[in-house]
N, C-alpha and C positions, 0 to 999 in steps of 0.2 A: 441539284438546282432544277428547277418545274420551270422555268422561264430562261430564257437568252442573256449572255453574258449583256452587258450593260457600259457602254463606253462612252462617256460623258467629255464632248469635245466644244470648246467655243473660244472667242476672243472676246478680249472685254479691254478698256484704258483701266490705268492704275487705279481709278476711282471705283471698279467693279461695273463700267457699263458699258452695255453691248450693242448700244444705238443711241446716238446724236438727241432725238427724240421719240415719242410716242409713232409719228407719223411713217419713220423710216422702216421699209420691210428688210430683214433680217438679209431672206433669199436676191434681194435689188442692191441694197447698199445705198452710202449717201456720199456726196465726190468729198463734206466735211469729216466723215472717219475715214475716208481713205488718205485724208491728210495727216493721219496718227499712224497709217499701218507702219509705213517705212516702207526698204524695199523686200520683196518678197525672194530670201536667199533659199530657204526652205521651207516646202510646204509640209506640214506636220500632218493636215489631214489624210493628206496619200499616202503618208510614212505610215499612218494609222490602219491607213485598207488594206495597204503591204503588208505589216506584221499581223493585224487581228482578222482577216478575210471577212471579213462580215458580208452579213446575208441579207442586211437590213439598214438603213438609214430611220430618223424617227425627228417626224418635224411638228410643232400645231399650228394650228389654223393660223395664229396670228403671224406665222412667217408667209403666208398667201394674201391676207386680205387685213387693212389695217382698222383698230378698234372704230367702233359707229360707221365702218361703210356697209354701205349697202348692196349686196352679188343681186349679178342678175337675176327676175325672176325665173321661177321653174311652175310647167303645166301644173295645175292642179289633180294632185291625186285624187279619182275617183274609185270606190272598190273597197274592198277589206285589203288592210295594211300588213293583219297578220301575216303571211305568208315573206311580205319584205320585208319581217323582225326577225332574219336568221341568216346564218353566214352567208355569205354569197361565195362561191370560189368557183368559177368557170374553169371546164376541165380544158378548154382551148386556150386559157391564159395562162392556167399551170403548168399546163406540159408542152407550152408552147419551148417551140427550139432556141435552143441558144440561150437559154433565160440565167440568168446571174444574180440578180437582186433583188429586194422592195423598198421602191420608195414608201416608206408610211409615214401618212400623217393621220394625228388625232383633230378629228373632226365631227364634234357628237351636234352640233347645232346645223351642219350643211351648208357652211359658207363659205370652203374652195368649187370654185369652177376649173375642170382641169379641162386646160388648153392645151395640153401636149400631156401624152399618153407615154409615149418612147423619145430617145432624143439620139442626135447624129453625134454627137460628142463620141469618142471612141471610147472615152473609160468611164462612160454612164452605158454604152450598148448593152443590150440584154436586160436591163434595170427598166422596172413597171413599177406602178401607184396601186398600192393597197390603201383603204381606210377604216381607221379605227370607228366606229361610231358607238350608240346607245341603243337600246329601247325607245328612248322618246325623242329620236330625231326625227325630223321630218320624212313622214310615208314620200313626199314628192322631190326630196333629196337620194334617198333609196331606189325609188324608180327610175332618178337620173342617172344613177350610177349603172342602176343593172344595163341601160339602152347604151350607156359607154361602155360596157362589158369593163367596168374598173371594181377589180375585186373588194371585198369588204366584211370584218368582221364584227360584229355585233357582242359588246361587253359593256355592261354595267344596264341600271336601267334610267335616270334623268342625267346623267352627263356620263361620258367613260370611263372606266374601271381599268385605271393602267395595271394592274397585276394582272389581271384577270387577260385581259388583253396580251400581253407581254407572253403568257401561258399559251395562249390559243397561236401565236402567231411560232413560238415552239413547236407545238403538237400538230397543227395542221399546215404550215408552211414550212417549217423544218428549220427555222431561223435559232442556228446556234448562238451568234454572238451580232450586237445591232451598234452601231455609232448615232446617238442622238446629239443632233444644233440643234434644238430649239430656241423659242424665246424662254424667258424668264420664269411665266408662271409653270410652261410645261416642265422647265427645272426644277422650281420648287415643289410642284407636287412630287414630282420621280424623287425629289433627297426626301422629303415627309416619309415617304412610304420606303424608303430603305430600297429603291427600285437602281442606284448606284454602283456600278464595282470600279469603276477606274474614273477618275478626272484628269483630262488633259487641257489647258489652260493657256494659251497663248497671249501673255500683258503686252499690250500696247504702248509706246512711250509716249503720252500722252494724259490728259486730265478732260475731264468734260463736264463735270458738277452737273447740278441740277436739284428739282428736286422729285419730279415723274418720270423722268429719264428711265427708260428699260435697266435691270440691273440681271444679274446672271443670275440668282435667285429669289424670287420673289411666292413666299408661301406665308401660311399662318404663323405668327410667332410662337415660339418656342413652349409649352406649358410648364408649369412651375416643377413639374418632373421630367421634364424631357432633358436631353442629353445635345450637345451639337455633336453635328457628324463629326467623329476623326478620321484626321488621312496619314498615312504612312508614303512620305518623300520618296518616291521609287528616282529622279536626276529633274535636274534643273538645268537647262543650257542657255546661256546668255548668245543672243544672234547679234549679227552684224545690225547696225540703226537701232539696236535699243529694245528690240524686241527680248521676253525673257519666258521661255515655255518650261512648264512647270507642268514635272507628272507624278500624279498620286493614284497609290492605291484606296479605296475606302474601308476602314477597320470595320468590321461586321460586331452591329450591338450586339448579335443574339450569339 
């Protein structure tokens, strides 16, 4: 395997959805899902970092910034761009001391603003923001990053190339195994492309219909030869209030 083990974690209500509305950011929450969660007996994301160590987290843009807003502006790049169309990896941020993790997100159009670089929380310490971007992301999103000294790899070329991406952040950051929450679409592309090995699923007791409501996976439909992903039942544990976490392995088409 040319890329990092792949551990696909989120909560969703029994209806498959993973936010109230459009409006609600993933990483904020809304006080109306927290009226589904229940109460919090065990946290399976930590059970997650305990048994799989990961090197990696993997989030996209729309857990930062909600669809049609508008991020603050950034300087206008003047200059040849070339030069900010290649990895960026400060050798002060990699082999800075103490380092533990990357926060990554996919972000090929440059509309996270990161307000906090490191964070005092004791079991996010050592944990930095890497970003995925493209070719044709904005030269004056790139230049904001390098004056943040927030590292950043460059894969694909009019929006990101999650293989490809997935590969680099292997080969040059050394990320064996990553835990992605994203929202929905970043879901759906990673099942499209087979970019999957494990689903861990935490159902809400609860319902929330709709009909744009975020859903856990949201990609192109299926082609008339295409296959739906199968998963092989690794346990199912029913929690206290109703909660029911469900872990699967994903059966490999090829």
């Amino acid at each position: 395997m040319n890329r990092p083990k792949v551990i696909f974690y989120n909560g969703a209500s029994v209806d498959g959805r993973i936010a109230v509305n459009r409006d609600s950011l993933l990483l904020y929450g809304d006080e109306r899902w927290k009226a589904i969660e229940g109460p919090d007996n065990f946290d399976v994301f930590q059970w997650l970092r305990l048994v799989h160590q990961p090197q990696a987290t993997l989030e996209g843009s729309g857990s930062f910034v909600r669809d049609g807003e508008q991020p603050g502006p950034l300087p206008l790049f003047e200059g040849d761009p070339a030069p900010l169309c290649q990895d960026y990896l400060p050798e002060n941020i990699l082999n800075r001391p103490g380092h533990r993790g990357w926060f990554t997100a996919v972000d090929g159009r440059g509309r996270i603003r990161w307000y906090y670089k490191e964070y005092p929380d004791e079991q996010w310490q050592g944990w930095y923001p890497v970003v995925l971007v493209a070719g044709r992301t904005p030269p004056e999103y790139l230049a904001y990053l390098q004056r943040e000294e927030i590292p950043y790899l460059v894969a694909g070329g009019s929006q990101v190339d999650l293989r490809q991406a997935l590969e680099k952040m292997k080969s040059l950051l050394g990320v064996e195994c990553l835990i992605s929450t994203g929202g929905g679409r970043l879901n759906g592309a990673m099942l499209r492309l087979g970019l999957i090995d494990e689903v861990d699923l935490v159902i809400h007791p609860g319902i929330i219909g709709g009909t744009d409501n975020p859903r856990l996976f949201e990609s192109p439909e299926l082609g008339s030869s295409e296959m739906p992903t199968r998963l092989r039942l690794i346990s199912a544990l029913a929690q206290e209030g109703g909660r029911v976490w469900l872990r699967y392995e994903v059966i490999s088409s090829s």
